[in-house]
Backbone as a ProteinNet text record, in pm:
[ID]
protein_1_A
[PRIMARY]
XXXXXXXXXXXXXXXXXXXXXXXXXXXXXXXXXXXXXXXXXXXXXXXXXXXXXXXXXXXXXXXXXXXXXXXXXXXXXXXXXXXXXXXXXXXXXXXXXXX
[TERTIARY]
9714	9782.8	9813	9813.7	9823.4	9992.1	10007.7	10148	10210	10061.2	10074.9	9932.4	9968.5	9869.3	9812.8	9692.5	9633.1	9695.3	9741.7	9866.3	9989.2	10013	10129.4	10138.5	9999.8	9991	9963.2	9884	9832	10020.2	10070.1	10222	10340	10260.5	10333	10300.7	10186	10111.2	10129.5	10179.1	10244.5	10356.2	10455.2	10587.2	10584.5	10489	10505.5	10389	10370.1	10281.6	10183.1	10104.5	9962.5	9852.6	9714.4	9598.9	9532.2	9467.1	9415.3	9303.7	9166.2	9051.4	9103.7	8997.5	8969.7	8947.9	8829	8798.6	8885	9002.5	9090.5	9235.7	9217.4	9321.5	9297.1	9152.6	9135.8	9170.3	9068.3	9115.8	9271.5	9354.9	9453.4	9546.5	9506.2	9573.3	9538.1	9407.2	9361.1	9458.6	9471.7	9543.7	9683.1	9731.7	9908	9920.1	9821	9818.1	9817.4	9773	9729.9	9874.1	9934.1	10070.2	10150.9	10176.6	10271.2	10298.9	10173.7	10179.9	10185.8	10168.4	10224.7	10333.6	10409.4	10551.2	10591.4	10601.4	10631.8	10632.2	10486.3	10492.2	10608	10598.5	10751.8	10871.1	10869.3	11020.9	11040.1	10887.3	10930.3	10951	10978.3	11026.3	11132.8	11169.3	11325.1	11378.1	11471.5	11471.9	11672.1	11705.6	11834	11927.6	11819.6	11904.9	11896.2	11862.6	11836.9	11873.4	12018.1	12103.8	12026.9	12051.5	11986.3	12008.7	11899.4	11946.1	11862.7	11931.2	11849.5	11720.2	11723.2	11654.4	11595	11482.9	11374.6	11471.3	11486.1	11558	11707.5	11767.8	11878.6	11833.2	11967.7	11962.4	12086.2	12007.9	12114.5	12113.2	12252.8	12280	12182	12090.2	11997.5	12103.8	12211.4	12252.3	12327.3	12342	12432.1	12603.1	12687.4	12790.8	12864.2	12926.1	12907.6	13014.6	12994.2	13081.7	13053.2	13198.4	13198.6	13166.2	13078.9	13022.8	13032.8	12996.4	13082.9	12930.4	12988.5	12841.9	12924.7	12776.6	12855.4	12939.1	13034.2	13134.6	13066.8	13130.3	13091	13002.5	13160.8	13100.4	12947.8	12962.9	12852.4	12718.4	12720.3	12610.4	12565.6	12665.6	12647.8	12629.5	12625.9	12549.7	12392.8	12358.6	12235.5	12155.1	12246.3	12171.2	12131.6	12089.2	12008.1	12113.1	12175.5	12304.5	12399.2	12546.4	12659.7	12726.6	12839.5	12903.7	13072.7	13156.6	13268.4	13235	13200.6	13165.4	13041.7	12937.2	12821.8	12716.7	12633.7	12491	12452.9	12414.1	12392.7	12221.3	12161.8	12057.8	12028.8	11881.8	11808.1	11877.5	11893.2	11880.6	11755.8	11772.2	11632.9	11607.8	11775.5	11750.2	11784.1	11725.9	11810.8	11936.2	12070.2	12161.6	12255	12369.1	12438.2	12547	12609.5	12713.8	12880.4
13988.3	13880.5	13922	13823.5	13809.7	13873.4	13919.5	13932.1	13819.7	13781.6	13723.6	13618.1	13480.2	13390	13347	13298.5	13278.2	13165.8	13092.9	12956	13017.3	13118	13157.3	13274.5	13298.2	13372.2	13285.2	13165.6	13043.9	13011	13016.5	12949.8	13036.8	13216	13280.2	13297.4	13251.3	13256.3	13139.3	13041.1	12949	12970.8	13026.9	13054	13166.4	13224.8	13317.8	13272.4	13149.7	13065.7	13152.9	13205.2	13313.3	13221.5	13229.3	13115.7	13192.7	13207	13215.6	13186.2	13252.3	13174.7	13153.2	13057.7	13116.5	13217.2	13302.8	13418.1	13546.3	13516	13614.4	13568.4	13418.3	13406.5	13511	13480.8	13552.2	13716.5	13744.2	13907.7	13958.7	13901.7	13904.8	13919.2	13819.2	13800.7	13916	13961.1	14111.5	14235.9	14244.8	14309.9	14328.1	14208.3	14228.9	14211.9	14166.5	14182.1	14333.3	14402	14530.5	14640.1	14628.7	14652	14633.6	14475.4	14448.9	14487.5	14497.3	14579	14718.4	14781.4	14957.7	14953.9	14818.5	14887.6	14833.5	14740.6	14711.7	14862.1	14959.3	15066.9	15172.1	15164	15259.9	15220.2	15057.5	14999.7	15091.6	15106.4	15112.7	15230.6	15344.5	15495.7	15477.1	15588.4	15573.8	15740.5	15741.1	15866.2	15864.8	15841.8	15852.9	15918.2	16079.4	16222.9	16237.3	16116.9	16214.2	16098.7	16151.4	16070.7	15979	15830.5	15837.4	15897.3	15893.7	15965.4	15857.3	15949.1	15883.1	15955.4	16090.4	16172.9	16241.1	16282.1	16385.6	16549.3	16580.1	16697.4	16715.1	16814.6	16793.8	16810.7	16721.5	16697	16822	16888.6	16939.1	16925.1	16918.4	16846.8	16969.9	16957.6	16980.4	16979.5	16911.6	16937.2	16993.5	17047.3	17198.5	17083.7	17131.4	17175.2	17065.5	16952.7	16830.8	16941.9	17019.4	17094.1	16984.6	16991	16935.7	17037.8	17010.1	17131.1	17010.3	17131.3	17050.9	16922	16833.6	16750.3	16680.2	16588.5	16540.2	16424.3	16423.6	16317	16170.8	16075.8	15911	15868.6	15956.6	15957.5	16014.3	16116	16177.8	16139.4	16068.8	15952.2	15886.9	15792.3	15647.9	15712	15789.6	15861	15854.8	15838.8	15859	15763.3	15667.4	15488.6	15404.1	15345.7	15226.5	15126.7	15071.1	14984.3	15021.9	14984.8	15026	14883.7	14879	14837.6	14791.6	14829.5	14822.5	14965	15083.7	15169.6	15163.4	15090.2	15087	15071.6	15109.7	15042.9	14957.1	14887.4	14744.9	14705.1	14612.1	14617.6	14447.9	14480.2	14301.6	14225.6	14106.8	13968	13986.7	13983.7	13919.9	13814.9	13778.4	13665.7	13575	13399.2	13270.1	13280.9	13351.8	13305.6	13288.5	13162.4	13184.7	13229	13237	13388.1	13316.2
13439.4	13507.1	13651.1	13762.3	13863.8	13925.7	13969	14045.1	14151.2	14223.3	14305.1	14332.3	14372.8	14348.4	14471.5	14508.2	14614.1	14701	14599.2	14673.6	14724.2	14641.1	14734	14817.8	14851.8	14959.4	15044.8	15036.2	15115.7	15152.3	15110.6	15111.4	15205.7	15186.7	15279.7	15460.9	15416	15578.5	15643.3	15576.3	15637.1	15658.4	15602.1	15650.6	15727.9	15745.7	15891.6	15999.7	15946.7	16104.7	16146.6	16004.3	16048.7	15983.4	16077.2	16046.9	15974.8	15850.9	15762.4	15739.9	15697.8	15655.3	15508.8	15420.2	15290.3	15228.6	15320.7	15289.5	15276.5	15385.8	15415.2	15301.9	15246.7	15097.9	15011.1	15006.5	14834.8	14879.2	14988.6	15017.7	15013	15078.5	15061.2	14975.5	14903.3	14704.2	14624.2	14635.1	14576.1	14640.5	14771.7	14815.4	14788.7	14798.1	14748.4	14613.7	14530.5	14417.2	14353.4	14433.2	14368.9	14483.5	14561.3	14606.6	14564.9	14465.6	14396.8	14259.9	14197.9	14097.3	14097.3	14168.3	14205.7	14242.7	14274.7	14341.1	14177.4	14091	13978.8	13877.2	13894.9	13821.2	13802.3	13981.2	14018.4	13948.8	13958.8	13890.4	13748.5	13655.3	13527.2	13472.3	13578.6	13590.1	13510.4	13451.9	13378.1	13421	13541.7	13579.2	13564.4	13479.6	13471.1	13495.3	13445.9	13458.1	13600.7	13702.4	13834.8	13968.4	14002.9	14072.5	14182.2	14221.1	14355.3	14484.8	14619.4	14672.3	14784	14967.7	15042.4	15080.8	15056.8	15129.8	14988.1	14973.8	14876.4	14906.9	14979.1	15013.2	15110.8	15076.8	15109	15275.1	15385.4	15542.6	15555.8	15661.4	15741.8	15880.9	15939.1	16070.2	16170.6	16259.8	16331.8	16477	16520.2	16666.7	16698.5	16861.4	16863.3	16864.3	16894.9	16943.7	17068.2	17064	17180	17265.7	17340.3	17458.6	17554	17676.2	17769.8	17845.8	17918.1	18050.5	18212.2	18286	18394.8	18416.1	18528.7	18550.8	18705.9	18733.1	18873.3	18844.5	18933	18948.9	18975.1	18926.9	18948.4	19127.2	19223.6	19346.5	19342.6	19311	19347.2	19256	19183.8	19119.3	19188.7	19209.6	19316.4	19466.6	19479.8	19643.7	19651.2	19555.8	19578.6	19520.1	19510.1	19406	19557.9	19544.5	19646.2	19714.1	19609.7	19577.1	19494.4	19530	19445.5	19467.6	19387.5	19418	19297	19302.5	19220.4	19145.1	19184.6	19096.1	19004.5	19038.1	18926.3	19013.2	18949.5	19012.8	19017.8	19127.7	19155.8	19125.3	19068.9	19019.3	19092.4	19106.3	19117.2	19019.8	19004.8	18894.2	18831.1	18726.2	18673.3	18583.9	18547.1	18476	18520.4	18521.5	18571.8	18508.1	18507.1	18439.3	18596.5	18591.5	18669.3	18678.9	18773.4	18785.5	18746
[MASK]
+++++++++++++++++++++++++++++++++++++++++++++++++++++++++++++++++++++++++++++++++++++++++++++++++++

């Protein structure tokens, strides 16, 4: 039996407004037909003794240390920008919105 039917793959490519041959229905239907039934296989695992998890192996945190070290001051940012102005960088418009 089918998982999935050629009408309602015909039915999903319409709801995501994708043009379709015939040729590319039936291919298709074979395809998620045979995806949908492998992800169904996985469903019928019975792994009880074995908690879920997010990760296959345990995560350990990978980053150093957030120290504050020194850096340049705001002034001394905006010294060297094109445009400033109120403390920020002043940038082109780029969108029609009005102000």
């Amino acid at each position: 039996m089918s998982a999935i039917s050629r009408e309602e793959v015909a039915h999903l490519a319409r709801l995501s407004r994708l043009a379709v041959t015939e040729e590319e229905l039936d291919r298709f239907a074979g395809q998620l037909d045979v995806i949908l039934q492998s992800v169904a296989r996985v469903g019928e695992v019975t792994a009880e003794d074995i908690p879920p998890t997010s990760h296959s192996v345990p995560l350990t945190n990978v980053y150093r240390d957030d120290v504050v070290q020194p850096c340049l001051t705001p002034d001394e940012v905006l010294a060297g920008a094109p445009d400033q102005a109120e403390g920020r960088f002043r940038v082109p418009r780029i969108l029609d919105e009005e102000e």
